[in-house]
Each structure stands twice: as structure tokens, then as C-alpha cells.
C-alpha positions, 0 to 999 in steps of 0.5 A, spaced: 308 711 703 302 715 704 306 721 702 308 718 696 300 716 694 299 723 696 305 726 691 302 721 685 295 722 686 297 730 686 300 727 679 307 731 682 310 723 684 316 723 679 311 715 676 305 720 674 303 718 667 302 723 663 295 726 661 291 721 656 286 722 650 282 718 648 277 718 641 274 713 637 277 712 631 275 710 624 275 709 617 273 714 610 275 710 605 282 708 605 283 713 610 284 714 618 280 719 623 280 720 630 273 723 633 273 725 640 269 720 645 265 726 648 263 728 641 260 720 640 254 717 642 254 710 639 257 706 634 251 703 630 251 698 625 248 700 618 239 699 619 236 694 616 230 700 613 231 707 612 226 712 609 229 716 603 227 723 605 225 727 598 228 733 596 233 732 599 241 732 597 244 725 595 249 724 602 243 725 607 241 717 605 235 717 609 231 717 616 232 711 620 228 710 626 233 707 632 230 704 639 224 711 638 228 715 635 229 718 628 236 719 627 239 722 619 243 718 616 249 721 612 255 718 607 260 722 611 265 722 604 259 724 599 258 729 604 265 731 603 266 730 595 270 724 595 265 719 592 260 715 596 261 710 601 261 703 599 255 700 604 259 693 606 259 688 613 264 693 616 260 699 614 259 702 621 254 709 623 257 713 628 252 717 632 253 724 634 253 726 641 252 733 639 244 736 643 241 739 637 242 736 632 241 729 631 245 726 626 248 719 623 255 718 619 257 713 616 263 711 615 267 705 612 269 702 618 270 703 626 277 702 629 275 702 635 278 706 641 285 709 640 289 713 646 294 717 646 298 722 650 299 730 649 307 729 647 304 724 641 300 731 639 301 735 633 298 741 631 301 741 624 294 741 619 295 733 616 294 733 608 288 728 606 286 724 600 278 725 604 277 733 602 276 735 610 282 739 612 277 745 615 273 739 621 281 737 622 284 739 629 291 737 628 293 729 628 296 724 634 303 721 631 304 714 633 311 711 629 309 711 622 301 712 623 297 719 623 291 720 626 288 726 624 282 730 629 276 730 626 271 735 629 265 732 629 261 738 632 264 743 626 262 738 621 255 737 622 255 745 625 257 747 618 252 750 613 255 744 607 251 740 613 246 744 615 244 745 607 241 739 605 235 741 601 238 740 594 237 745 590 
């Protein structure tokens, strides 16, 4: 018995599970999305007060400032071209864990934590209605159900983000 526990907790045991990844997934208008859980800080409901920033571009909604923090708030699909996010009770704002640059995505809804294993991973590009394939990093395939990787980092390091001065 302690040879077999030693085997599985060594992951050589033939009942070794395969490895897990775990994201957050979410909503951008009829579409679904899977973010890495490293790449997220919090999910949020949308704030009562945000402070309209001017001169700025139509997708940075505003500053909200959250328990002492000033955190952007950008509409993740009018950021992306594909019309503005229709603000309603399941609007939710993803926050960002990335160190240097603080920002809060809206997106339609957060669908909460979803797990998949390595088999169900396909680097394949996954086609989008959302115009975001350059921030997608392959897909999980479960059934008839795609989840798309959304690099988080990638969107808010791009210069379409970091340009919000409008011209």
C-alpha cells in the first residue's frame, strides 16, 4: 500500500489523473471565453460611481475607485470593434492580475471556474464572431462546447489598449 501512495503521489500509479487547467470563464456578447485563473485577480460587479476620464477613448468607461484603488474600466467588446457591451444585472468586471497595469474588463457575464484536461486542449485558432483571434491561445473542446483561451496579459499589453488617448 505505501508503494502504491508513493507511485500515485509520484503520478506513475496506472490511477494517476491527468493534469488540470483551470480558468475563468465568461461571456462577450453571444460568445464564450476562458481566461487563465493566474491572469485574474477578482470578479467584480459592475460599480455604482465611475468617474468619466476625458479625452479619452469611447471603451475606457471611466475610473472606479475599488476598496482604495483606482481601477480603468474598459468595455471589452467596444475595445474589440464588435459594439458596446449592453450594461445589465449579469454584467461582471473581470479584474486583472497583471503588476503593472491595473485594468477592469467588462464582459457580459462570468460563467464561473471551468476545468479541463491536456487531451481536451487544441492548439487549433478557434474562429470568433468577437474580433479577438490575436489574444486567442487555442481552445478546450468539451462535446459540442469550445472554449477559446483569452490571453488576458496580451490584451491589456497591446498597444489597441495601451492607446486610449483618442485622437
Amino acid at each position: 500500500m505505501e508503494r502504491r501512495s508513493r507511485a500515485a503521489h509520484a503520478g506513475q500509479g496506472a490511477g494517476a489523473a491527468p493534469e488540470e487547467w483551470v480558468g475563468v470563464g465568461f461571456r462577450i456578447g453571444e460568445e464564450q471565453f476562458v481566461a487563465a485563473r493566474d491572469q485574474v485577480r477578482e470578479v467584480l460587479m459592475l460599480p455604482d460611481a465611475m468617474t468619466r476620464v476625458p479625452g479619452a477613448r469611447r471603451w475606457l468607461l471611466g475610473i472606479a475607485n475599488l476598496r482604495g484603488q483606482l481601477l480603468p474600466l474598459v468595455d471589452v467588446k467596444l475595445l474589440l470593434g464588435s459594439g458596446r457591451t449592453t450594461l445589465r444585472r449579469h454584467t461582471r468586471v473581470i479584474s486583472v492580475n497583471h503588476r503593472e497595469v491595473p485594468a477592469g474588463l467588462i464582459v457580459d457575464e462570468v460563467l464561473g471556474f471551468r476545468r479541463f484536461t491536456d487531451g481536451e486542449y487544441s492548439s487549433t485558432p478557434v474562429e470568433t464572431i468577437v474580433r479577438c483571434d490575436r489574444f486567442l491561445n487555442g481552445a478546450y473542446k468539451r462535446g459540442d462546447e469550445s472554449w477559446p483561451v483569452f490571453n488576458l496579459f496580451e490584451l491589456i499589453e497591446s498597444n489597441l489598449f495601451l492607446q486610449a488617448a483618442a485622437e
